[in-house]
C-alpha positions as CSV (number, residue, x, y, z in Angstrom):
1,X,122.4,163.0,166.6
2,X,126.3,164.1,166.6
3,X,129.0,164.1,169.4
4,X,126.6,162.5,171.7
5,X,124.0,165.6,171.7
6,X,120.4,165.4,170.4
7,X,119.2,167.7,168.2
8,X,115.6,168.8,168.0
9,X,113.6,170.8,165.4
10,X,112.1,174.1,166.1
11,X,108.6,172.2,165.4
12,X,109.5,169.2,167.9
13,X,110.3,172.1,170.6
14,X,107.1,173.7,170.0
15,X,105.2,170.4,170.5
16,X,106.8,169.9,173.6
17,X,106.1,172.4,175.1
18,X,102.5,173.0,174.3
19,X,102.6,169.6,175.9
20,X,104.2,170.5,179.0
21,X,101.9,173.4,179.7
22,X,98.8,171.0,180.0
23,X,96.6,172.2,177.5
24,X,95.5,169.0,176.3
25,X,96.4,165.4,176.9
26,X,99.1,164.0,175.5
27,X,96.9,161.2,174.0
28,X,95.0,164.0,172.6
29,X,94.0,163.0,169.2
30,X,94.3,166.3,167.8
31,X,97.6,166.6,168.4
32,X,99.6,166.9,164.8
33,X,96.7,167.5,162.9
34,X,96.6,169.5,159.9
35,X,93.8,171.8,159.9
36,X,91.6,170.5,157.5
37,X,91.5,167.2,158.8
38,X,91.3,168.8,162.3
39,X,88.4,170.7,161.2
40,X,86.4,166.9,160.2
41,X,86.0,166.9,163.8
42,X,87.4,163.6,165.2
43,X,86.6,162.4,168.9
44,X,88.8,162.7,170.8
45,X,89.5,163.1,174.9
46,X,90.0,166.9,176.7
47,X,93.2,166.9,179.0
48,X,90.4,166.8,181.5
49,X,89.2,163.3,180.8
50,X,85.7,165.0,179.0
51,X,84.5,163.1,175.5
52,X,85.1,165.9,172.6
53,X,86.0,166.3,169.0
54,X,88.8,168.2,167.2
55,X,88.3,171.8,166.5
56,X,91.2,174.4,164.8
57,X,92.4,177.4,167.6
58,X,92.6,180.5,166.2
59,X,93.8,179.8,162.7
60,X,97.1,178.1,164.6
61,X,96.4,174.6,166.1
62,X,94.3,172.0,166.4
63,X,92.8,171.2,169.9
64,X,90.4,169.0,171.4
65,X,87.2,170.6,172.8
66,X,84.4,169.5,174.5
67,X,81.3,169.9,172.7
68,X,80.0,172.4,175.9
69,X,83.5,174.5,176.1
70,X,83.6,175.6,171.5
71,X,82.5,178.8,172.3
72,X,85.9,180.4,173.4
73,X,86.2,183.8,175.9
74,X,88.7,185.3,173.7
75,X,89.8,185.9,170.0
76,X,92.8,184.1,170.3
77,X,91.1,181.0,171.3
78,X,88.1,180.9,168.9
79,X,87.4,178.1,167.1
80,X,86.9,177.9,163.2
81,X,83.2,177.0,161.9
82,X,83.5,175.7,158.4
83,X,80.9,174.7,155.8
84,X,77.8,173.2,157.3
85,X,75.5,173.4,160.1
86,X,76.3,174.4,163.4
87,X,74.1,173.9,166.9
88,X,76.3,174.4,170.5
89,X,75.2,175.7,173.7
90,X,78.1,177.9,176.4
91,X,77.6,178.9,180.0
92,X,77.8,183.1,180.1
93,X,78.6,182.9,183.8
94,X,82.2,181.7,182.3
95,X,82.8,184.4,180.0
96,X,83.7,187.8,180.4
97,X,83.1,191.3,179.1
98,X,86.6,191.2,176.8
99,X,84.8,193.3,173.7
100,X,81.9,196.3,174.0
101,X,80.4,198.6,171.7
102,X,79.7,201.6,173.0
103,X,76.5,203.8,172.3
104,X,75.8,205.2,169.7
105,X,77.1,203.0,167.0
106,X,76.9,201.3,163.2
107,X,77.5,198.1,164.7
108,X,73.7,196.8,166.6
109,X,73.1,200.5,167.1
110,X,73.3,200.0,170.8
111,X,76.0,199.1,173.9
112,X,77.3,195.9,174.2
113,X,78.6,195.4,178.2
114,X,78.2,191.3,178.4
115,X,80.1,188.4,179.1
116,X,80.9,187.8,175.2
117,X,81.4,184.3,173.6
118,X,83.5,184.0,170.6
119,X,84.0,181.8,167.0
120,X,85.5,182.7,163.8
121,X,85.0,181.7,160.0
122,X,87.4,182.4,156.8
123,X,85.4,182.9,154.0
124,X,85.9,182.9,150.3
125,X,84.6,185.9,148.3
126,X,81.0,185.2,148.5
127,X,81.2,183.5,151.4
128,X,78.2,183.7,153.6
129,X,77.5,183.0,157.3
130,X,74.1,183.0,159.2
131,X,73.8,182.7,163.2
132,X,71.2,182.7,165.7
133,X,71.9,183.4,169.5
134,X,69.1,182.5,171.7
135,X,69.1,182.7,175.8
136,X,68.0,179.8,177.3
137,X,66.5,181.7,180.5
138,X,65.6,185.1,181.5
139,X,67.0,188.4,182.0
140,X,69.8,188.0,179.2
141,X,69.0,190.7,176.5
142,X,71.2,189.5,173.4
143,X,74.0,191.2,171.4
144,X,75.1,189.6,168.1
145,X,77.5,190.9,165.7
146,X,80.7,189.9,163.6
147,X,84.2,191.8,163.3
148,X,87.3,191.9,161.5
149,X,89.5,192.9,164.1
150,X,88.6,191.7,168.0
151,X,91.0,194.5,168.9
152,X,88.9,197.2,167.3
153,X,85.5,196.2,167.3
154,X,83.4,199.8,167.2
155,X,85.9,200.0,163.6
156,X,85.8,197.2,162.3
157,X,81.8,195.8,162.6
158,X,80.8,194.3,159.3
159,X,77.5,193.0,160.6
160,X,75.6,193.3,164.0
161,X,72.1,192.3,165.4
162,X,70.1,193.6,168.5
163,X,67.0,193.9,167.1
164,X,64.6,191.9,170.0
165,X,64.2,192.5,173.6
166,X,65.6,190.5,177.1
167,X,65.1,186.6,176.2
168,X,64.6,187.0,172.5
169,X,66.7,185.1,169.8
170,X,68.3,187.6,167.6
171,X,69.7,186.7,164.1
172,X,72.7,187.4,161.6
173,X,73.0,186.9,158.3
174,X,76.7,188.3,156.6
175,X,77.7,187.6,152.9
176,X,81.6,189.0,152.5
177,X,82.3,190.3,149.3
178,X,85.8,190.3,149.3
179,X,86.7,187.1,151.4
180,X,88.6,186.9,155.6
181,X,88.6,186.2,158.8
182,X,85.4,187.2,160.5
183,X,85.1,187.0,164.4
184,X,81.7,186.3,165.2
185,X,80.9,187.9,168.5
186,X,78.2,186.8,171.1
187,X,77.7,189.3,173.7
188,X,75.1,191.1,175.6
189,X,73.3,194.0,176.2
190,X,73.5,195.0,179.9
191,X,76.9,194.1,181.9
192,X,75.6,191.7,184.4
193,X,73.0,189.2,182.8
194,X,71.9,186.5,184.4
195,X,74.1,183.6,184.3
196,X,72.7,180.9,182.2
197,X,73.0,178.7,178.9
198,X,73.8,180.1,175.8
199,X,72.2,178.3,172.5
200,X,73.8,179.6,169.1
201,X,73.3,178.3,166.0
202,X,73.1,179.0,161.9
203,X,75.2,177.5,158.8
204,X,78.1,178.4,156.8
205,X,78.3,178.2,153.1
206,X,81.7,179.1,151.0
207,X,84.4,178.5,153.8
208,X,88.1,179.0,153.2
209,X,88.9,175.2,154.8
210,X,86.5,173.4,152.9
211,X,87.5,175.2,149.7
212,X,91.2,174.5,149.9
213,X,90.7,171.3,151.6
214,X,89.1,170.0,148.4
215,X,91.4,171.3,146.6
216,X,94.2,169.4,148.3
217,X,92.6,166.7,148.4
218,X,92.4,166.7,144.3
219,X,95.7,167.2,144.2
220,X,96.5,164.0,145.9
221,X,94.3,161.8,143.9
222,X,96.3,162.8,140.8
223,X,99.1,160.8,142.3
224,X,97.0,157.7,143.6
C-alpha cells in the first residue's frame, strides 16, 4: 500500500473475479489449489450447496463438482482423469450436440449427432486410457471416441468406438505413443436420443499429474 491506494496483483484480480461471477462458493475448498492436489479430490461444497469433491477445469483451475455434474458439455470445461479408476454417471438431456462426426469417417466409421459429454487426460508417452460408455435406458445408440483437438474432431480422432447397437455398452482402449492432451468424447449416434443417465467408466495408467506430482513431491522431501 502507498499514498493511500491499494495495490492488487494480477493473480488477486483474477481470483476476484472468478469469485464474483458465482462459479463456485467462496468457501469453496478448491479455491487456490494447485492442480495436483486439486486432482486428490477433496470434498468440498458446489456454489449450489451440493456435497462434491475437487476436480482440475480444463488444464486451468481447480473447481468443485458434484460427483453427478464431472462430465462437462464442453472442452473448455472438462475435467482431468488422472491415474486410477474411474465410475460417474451424467444426464444426456443436459448436454448438447457441441461436436459430430460426420459419415463416412476414420474416427467410429459412422455419424455422431448426440448430446456429447466430455473429460480429458494428459498422458505421458506410453500412457494408456480405457473407457466404457454404457446407456442406462433405451433408445440411446452410443458414440465413443477421443481427440486432440475439440475444435477439429473428424482431423484429429486418435481413437473411436461404435461398434454395438442402441443400448449397448461400447468400449475404448488408446495407448499414446508420443504423450498430450486427449479429449475423450461421449456422444451419440442419432441427434435426439432419449434423455436418460449416462454411466462411463475405465482406468488410466501413465498420467501427466500423477507423474509430475510425484516428482514434486520428491523434490520436497529432499528439503524436509
Amino acid at each position: 500500500m502507498r499514498s493511500g491506494k491499494i495495490w492488487l496483483t494480477a493473480a488477486t484480480v483474477a481470483m476476484l473475479l472468478f469469485l464474483a461471477v458465482g462459479t463456485v462458493d467462496a468457501q469453496d475448498e478448491c479455491i487456490g489449489l494447485n492442480r495436483w492436489d486439486c486432482n486428490q479430490h477433496p470434498a468440498c461444497e458446489t456454489f449450489h450447496g451440493d456435497p462434491g469433491y475437487c476436480y482440475y477445469v480444463y488444464h486451468s483451475f481447480c473447481e468443485c463438482r458434484a460427483l453427478y455434474g464431472v462430465v462437462a458439455d464442453i472442452c473448455s470445461e472438462a475435467v482431468e482423469l488422472i491415474d486410477g479408476p474411474f465410475d460417474l454417471e451424467y444426464d444426456c438431456g443436459l448436454m448438447a450436440n457441441d461436436y459430430a462426426l460426420t459419415y463416412p469417417n476414420d474416427c467410429t466409421g459412422y455419424s455422431s449427432n448426440g448430446p456429447d459429454g466430455i473429460m480429458y487426460v494428459e498422458l505421458e508417452p506410453g500412457g494408456m486410457v480405457e473407457v466404457h460408455m454404457q446407456p442406462l435406458g433405451t433408445g440411446y445408440d452410443s458414440s465413443l471416441y477421443i481427440v486432440t483437438d475439440c475444435a477439429d474432431p473428424m482431423g484429429t480422432c486418435v481413437a473411436g468406438a461404435d461398434d454395438t447397437y442402441s443400448g449397448d455398452e461400447e468400449t475404448l482402449t488408446f495407448e499414446s505413443a508420443g504423450g498430450g492432451i486427449y479429449y475423450i468424447i461421449f456422444d451419440a449416434y442419432t441427434s435426439t436420443p432419449t434423455a436418460q443417465s449416462i454411466r462411463v467408466w475405465g482406468d488410466v495408467a501413465g498420467s501427466m499429474t500423477t507423474v509430475n506430482s510425484m516428482t514434486w513431491g520428491a523434490i520436497k522431501a529432499i528439503y524436509r
